[in-house]
N, C-alpha and C positions, 0 to 999 in steps of 0.2 A: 456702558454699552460696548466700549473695545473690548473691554474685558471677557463678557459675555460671549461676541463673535471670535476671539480667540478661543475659548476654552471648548466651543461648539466647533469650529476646524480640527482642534485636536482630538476632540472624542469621535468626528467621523472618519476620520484619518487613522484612529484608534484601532475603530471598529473595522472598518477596510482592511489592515495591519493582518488582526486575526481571525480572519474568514479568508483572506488573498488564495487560500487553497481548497475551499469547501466545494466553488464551483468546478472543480477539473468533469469533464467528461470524460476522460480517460487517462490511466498511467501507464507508465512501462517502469520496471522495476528490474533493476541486472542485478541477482544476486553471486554477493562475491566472494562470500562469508558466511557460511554455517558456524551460529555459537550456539554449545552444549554444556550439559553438566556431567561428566564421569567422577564417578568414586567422590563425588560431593568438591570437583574440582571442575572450575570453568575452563573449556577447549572450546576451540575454532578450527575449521576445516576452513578448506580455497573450493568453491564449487564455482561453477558455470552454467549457470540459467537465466533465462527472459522469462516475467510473465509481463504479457500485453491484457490488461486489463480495462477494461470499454465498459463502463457505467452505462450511457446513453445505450448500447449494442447489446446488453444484458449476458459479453460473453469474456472470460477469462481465455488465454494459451500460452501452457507452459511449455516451454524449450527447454531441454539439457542438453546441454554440450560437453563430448569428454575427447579429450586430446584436442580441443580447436573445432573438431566435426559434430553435427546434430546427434542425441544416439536416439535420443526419443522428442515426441511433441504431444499433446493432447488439449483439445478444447473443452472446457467448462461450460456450463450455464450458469450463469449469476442469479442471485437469490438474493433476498431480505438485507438490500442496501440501506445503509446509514453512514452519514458522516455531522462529526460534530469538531469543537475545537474543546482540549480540556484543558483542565485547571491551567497546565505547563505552557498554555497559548500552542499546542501542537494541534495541525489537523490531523481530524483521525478518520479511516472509512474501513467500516464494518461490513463485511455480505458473506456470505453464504455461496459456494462453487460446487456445483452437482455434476460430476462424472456419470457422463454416458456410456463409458464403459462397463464398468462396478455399480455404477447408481447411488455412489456413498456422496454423503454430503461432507464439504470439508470447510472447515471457519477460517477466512481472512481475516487479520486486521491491517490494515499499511498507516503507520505512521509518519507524518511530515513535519520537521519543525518551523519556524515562522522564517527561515531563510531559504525554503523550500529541498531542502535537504533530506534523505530516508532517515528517520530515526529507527527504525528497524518495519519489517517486514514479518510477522506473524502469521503462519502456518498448524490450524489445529485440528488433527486426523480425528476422523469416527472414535477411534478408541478412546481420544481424550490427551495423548501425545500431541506436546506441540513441538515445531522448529523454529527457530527466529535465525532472519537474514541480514545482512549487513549489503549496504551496496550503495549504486545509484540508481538515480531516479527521474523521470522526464515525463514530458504530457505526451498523453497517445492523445494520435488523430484517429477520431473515430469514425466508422461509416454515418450513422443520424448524427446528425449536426442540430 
C-alpha cells in the first residue's frame, strides 16, 4: 500500500511537471535573436521586439524597437489557439494572428521548455516563410481573468 501511495504522488507530481505551462493566459516573449539559413549556413541577427500575447483577450502586440526607441507597433487578433506538451515535455501554443491592417493571417508557434524557458519563438508569414526567435519569456497579465 506505501508503495502504491508513493508511486501515485509521483505520477501526479509527474503530471503537474508537464502541463506547469499549458495554463498561461498570457505571454510576453522579448525577442533577441533572429536565427536564419543563408547560403545553407545558419546566421543570427540581435533584433529588438515584444510580443504581448493574451490567450484569454484573443489579442497579440508586436513592438520593434530600433536604436532603444519604438519604430513600429501593431495589434493582432488571435485565432485557432492550441497548446499541448510534446514528446520533449515542452509546452507548445499554436494560434493563428490576423492583421487588421493587411488581413493576412500569420502562424504562431511559442515554445516553452519544462523549466519555463523560450525554446524558441516561431513566426510563419502567408507566403509560407518562417522566422524563429530566441529570447525571454514571462506571463502576461491579461485584461479577462
Amino acid at each position: 500500500m506505501k508503495v502504491f501511495f508513493i508511486a501515485t504522488l509521483f505520477l501526479i507530481f509527474g503530471a503537474n511537471v508537464n502541463a506547469q505551462y499549458r495554463g498561461l493566459k498570457g505571454v510576453t516573449v522579448q525577442a533577441t535573436t533572429l536565427l536564419y539559413i543563408e547560403n545553407n549556413e545558419p546566421k543570427s541577427e540581435t533584433v529588438d521586439q515584444v510580443y504581448a500575447v493574451s490567450f484569454n483577450d484573443n489579442i497579440l502586440t508586436h513592438i520593434i524597437y530600433s536604436d532603444g526607441e519604438v519604430s513600429q507597433s501593431q495589434i493582432y487578433q488571435i485565432r485557432n489557439q492550441d497548446n499541448y506538451v510534446d514528446d520533449d515535455k515542452n509546452t507548445i501554443y499554436k494560434f493563428d494572428a490576423v492583421s487588421g491592417v493587411s488581413g493576412s493571417t500569420y502562424k504562431y508557434e511559442i515554445k516553452i521548455d519544462t523549466d519555463g524557458k523560450l525554446v524558441q519563438l516561431k513566426i510563419t508569414q502567408p507566403s509560407g516563410e518562417s522566422s524563429v526567435f530566441k529570447g525571454g519569456i514571462s506571463a502576461l497579465k491579461t485584461y479577462i481573468q
